[in-house]
C-alpha positions in Angstrom: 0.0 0.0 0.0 1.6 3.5 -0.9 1.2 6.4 1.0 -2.1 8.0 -0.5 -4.1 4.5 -0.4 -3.3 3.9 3.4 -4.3 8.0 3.7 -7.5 6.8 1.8 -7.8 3.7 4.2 -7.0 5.6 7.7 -8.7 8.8 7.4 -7.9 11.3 10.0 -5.3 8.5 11.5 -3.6 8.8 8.1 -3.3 12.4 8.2 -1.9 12.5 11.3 0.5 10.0 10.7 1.5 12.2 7.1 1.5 15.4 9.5 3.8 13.7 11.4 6.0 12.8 9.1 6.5 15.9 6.8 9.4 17.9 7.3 8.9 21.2 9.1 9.8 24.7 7.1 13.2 26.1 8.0 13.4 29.0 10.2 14.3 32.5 9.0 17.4 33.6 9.2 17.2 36.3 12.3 18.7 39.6 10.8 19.8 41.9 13.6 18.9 45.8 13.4 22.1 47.7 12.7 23.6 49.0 15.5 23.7 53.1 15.9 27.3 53.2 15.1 29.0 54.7 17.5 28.1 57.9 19.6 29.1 60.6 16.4 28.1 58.2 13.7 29.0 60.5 10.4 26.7 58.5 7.8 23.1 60.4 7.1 21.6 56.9 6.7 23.1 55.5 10.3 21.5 58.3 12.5 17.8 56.4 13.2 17.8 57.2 16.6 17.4 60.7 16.4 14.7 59.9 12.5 12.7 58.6 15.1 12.4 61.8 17.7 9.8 59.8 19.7 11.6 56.7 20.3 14.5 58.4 21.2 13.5 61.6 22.8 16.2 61.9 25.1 18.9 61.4 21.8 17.0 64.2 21.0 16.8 66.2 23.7 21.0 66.3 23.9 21.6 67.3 20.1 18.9 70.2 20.5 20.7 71.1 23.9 23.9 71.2 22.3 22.9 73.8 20.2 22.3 71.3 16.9 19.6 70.5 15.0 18.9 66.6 15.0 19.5 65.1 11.2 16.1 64.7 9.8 14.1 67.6 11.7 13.6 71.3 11.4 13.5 73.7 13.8 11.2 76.7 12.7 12.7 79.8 13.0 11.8 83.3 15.0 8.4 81.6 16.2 7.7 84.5 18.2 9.1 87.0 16.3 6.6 85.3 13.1 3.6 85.1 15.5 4.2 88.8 17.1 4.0 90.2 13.3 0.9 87.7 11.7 -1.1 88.1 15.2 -3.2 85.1 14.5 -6.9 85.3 16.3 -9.6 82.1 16.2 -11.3 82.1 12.8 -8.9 83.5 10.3 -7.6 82.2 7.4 -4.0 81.4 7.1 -1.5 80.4 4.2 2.1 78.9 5.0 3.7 79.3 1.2 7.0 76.9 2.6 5.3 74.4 4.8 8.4 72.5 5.5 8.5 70.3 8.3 5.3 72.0 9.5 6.9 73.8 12.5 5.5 77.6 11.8 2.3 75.7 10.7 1.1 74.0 13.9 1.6 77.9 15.7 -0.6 79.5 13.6 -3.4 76.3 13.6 -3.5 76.1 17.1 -3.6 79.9 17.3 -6.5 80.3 15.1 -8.4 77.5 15.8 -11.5 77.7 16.8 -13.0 78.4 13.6 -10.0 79.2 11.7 -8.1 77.6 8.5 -4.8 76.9 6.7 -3.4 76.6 3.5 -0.2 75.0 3.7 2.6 75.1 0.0 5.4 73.3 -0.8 7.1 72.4 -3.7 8.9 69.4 -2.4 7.0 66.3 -3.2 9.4 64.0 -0.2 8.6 65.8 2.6 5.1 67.6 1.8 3.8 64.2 3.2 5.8 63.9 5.9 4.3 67.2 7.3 0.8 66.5 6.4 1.0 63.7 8.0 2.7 65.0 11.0 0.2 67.6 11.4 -3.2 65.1 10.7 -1.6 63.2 13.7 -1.7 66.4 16.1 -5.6 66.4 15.3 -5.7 69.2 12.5 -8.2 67.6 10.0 -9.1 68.5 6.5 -11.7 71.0 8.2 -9.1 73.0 9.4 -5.8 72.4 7.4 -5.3 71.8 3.5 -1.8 71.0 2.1 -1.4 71.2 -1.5 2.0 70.8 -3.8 2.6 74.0 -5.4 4.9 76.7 -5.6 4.7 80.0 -3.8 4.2 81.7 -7.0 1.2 80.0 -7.7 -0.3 81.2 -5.0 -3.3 82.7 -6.6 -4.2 79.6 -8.5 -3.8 77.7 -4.6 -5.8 79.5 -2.9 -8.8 79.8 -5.8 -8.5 76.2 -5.8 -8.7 75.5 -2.3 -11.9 77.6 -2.1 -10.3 80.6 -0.3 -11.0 84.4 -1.5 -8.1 85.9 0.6 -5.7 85.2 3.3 -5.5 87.2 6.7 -2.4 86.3 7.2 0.4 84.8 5.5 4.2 83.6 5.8 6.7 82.9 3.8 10.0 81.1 5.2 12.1 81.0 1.8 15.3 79.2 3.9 15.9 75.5 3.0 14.7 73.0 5.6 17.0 71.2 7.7 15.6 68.0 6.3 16.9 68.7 2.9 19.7 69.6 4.0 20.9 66.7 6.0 19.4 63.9 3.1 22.9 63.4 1.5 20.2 62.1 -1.6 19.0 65.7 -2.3 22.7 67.4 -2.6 22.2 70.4 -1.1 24.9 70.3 1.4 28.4 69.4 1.1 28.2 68.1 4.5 27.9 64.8 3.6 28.6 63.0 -0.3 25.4 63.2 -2.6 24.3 63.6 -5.8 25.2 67.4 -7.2 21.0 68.0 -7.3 19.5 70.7 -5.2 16.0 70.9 -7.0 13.0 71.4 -4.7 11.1 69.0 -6.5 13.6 66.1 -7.8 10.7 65.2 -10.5 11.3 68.6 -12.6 14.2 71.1 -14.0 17.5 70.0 -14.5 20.3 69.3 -11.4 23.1 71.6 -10.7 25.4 69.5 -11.7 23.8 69.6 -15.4 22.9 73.1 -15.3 26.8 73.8 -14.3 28.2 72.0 -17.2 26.1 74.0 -19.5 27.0 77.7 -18.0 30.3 79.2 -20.2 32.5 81.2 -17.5 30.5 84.7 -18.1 27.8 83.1 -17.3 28.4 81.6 -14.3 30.3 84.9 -13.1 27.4 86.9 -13.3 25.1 84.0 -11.6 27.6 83.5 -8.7 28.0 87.7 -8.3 24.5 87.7 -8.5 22.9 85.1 -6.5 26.1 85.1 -3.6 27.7 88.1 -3.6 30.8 86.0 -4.6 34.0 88.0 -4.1 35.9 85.7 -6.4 33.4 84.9 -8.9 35.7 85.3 -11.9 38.0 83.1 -10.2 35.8 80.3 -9.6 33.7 81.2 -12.9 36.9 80.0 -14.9 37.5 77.2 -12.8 34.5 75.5 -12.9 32.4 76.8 -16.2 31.6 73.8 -17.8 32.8 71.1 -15.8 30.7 68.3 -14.9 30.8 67.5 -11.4 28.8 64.8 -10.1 28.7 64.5 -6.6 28.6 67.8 -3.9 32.2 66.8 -3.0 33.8 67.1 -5.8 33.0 70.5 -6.5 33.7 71.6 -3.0 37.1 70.0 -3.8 37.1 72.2 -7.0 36.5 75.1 -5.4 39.0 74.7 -2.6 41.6 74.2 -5.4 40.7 77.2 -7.4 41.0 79.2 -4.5 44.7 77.6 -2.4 45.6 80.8 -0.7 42.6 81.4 1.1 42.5 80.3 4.8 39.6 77.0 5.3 37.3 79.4 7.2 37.3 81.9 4.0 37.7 78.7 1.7 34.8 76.9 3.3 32.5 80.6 3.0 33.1 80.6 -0.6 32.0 76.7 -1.2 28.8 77.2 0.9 28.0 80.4 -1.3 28.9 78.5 -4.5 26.1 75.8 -3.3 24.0 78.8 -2.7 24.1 80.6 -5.9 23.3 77.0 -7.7 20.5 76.3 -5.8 19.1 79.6 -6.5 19.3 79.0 -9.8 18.2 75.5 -10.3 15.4 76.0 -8.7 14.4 79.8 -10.2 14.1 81.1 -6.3 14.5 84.9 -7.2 11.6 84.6 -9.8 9.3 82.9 -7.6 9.7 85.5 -5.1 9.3 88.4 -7.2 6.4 86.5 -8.5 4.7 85.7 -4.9 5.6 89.7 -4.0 3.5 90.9 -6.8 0.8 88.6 -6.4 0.9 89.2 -2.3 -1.1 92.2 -2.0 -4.0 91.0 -4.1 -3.9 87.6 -2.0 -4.6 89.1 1.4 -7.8 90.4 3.1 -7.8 93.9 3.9 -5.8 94.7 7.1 -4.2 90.9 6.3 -0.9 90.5 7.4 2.0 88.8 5.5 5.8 88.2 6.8 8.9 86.9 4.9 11.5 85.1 6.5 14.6 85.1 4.2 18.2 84.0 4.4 20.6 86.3 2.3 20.8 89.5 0.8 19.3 89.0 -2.7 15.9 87.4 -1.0 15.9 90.1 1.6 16.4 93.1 -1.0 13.5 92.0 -3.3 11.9 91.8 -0.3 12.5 95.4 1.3 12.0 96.8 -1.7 8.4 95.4 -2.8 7.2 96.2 0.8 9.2 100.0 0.4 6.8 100.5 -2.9 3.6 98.9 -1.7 4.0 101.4 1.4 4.4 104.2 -0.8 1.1 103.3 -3.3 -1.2 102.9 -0.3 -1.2 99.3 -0.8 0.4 98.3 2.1 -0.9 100.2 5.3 2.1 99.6 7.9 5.5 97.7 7.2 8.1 96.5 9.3 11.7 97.4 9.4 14.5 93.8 9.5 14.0 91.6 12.5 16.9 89.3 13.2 16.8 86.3 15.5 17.4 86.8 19.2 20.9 85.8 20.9 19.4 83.0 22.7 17.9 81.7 19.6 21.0 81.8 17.8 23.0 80.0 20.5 20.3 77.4 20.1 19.9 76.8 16.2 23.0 78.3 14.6 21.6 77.5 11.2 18.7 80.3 12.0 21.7 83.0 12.3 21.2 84.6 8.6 17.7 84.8 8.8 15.8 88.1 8.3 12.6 88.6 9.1 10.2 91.1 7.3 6.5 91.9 7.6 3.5 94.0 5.9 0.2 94.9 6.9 -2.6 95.3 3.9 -4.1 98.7 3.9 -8.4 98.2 4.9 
């Protein structure tokens, strides 16, 4: 008798017996978690203690007390300086044109709530759910808070879509977030090795590292002089006008090299505003503002209230300037003179120290 006639024969007996006899599946492998490597580890990718803020809030707690920002998170800048200016009240209508991390944004939603609303922007299509969802698990629902991918400068076409007739109040935070920044992936930074990228939104426009191979030197002179206020830009311009550099490192390297009798301190100045005039460009930053400035007035309820946080002098001169006019045409009732961020603040979160805060109040 082979197997399946005495399983015929014995019924459950014969299953038991077959159950019995079959070989069990092997166990998985076990695959340990990596191990946080080290106390300092360097690598963007080995730092999930402090990617997970409330597992590890006391990993947390030490890099924000030593006056750093934890890799992965953002710390929103001039809070009270922002909220001071906007003066949200319960049932107003708000618009955060760079939500970013969300930090600014959960202010202003608990500050107008209840009753009130806010639009939340951004271009970046990574972390704009990230902040969504961060803020939907604080309890703002879709009553109360609407994020939609778009650029600042479409702000007209946001808010007509969203429903909303005008804003009163508004902010703008034009910095980069800390989060882009630290993600070696987005090549922003030449903190750690990346891709030479920098867009906002990785899906369109070209990289830096494309759009730097395609600049001749006169080019790039006047784009670095413009967008940096770099002191050597015909230097550099020479140096690196139609190069092709594909990670962040090896232009920082190229950089250094063009420029071997400056001290590291000056040397290391001149890379980050390299990386700055690059980004400006790739991602058309000046345009966008001067676009969003035009559009501002036009956006906000009478006696609205808008405020600009920027983070160099090309942001914060378009900025002056736009208020300056709309002051003098009786568009703009009231406007602020620069705020900068406190001492205490600075100590904190040195990456807030260039920040300049501006604000404007709609005539009624």
């Amino acid at each position: 008798m082979n197997l399946l006639e005495f399983c015929a024969a014995n019924g459950d007996a014969g299953r038991m017996v077959t159950d019995q006899t079959a070989s069990p599946p092997p166990p998985l492998p076990h695959k340990r978690r990596a191990r946080y490597a080290g106390k300092h580890p360097r690598r963007f990718e080995d730092k999930y203690k402090e990617h997970q803020p409330a597992r590890y809030a006391q990993i947390v707690a030490k890099v924000l007390a030593s006056g750093k920002t934890p890799a992965g998170m953002h710390r929103p800048v001039m809070v009270a300086e922002v909220m001071e200016a906007l003066a949200p009240k319960p049932g107003e209508v708000a618009v955060d044109c760079t939500l970013g991390f969300g930090g600014h944004a959960q202010e202003l939603l608990t500050r107008i709530q209840p009753g009130g609303r806010l639009l939340g922007l951004d271009t970046d299509p990574i972390e704009l759910p990230k902040a969504e969802a961060r803020l939907r698990g604080l309890g703002f629902g879709a009553d109360v808070f609407t994020a939609r991918r778009s650029n600042f400068a479409g702000l007209p076409q946001a808010l007509w879509e969203a429903d909303i007739k005008g804003a009163d109040l508004l902010l703008a935070d034009l910095g980069v977030s800390s989060m882009q920044l630290d993600d070696p992936g987005r090549g922003f930074s030449v903190k750690y090795k990346g891709p030479l990228d920098m867009r906002m939104n990785p899906q369109r426009g070209q990289p830096a590292s494309v759009l730097l191979q395609r600049l001749g030197a006169e080019a790039l002179q006047r784009l670095l002089a413009e967008n940096a206020d770099e002191p050597y830009a015909a230097v550099l311009a020479s140096a690196l006008a139609g190069k092709f550099f594909a990670a962040t490192t090896a232009l920082a390297q190229a950089v250094a090299a063009a420029l071997p009798r400056l001290n590291k301190e000056d040397g290391a100045d001149s890379v980050r505003r390299v990386f700055q005039a690059l980004r400006i460009a790739v991602n058309d930053e000046f345009s966008a503002l001067e676009t969003l400035l035009r559009h501002l007035p036009a956006c906000l309820n009478a006696g609205g209230r808008a405020a600009v946080l920027s983070f160099h002098s090309g942001e914060d001169r378009r900025v002056k300037k736009s208020f300056e006019a709309g002051l003098r045409a009786g568009i703009y009732a009231e406007i602020s003179g620069v705020l900068r961020p406190g001492s205490e603040e600075r100590r904190a979160n040195p990456r807030c120290a260039p920040a300049k805060l501006r604000w404007a109040r709609r005539a009624m």
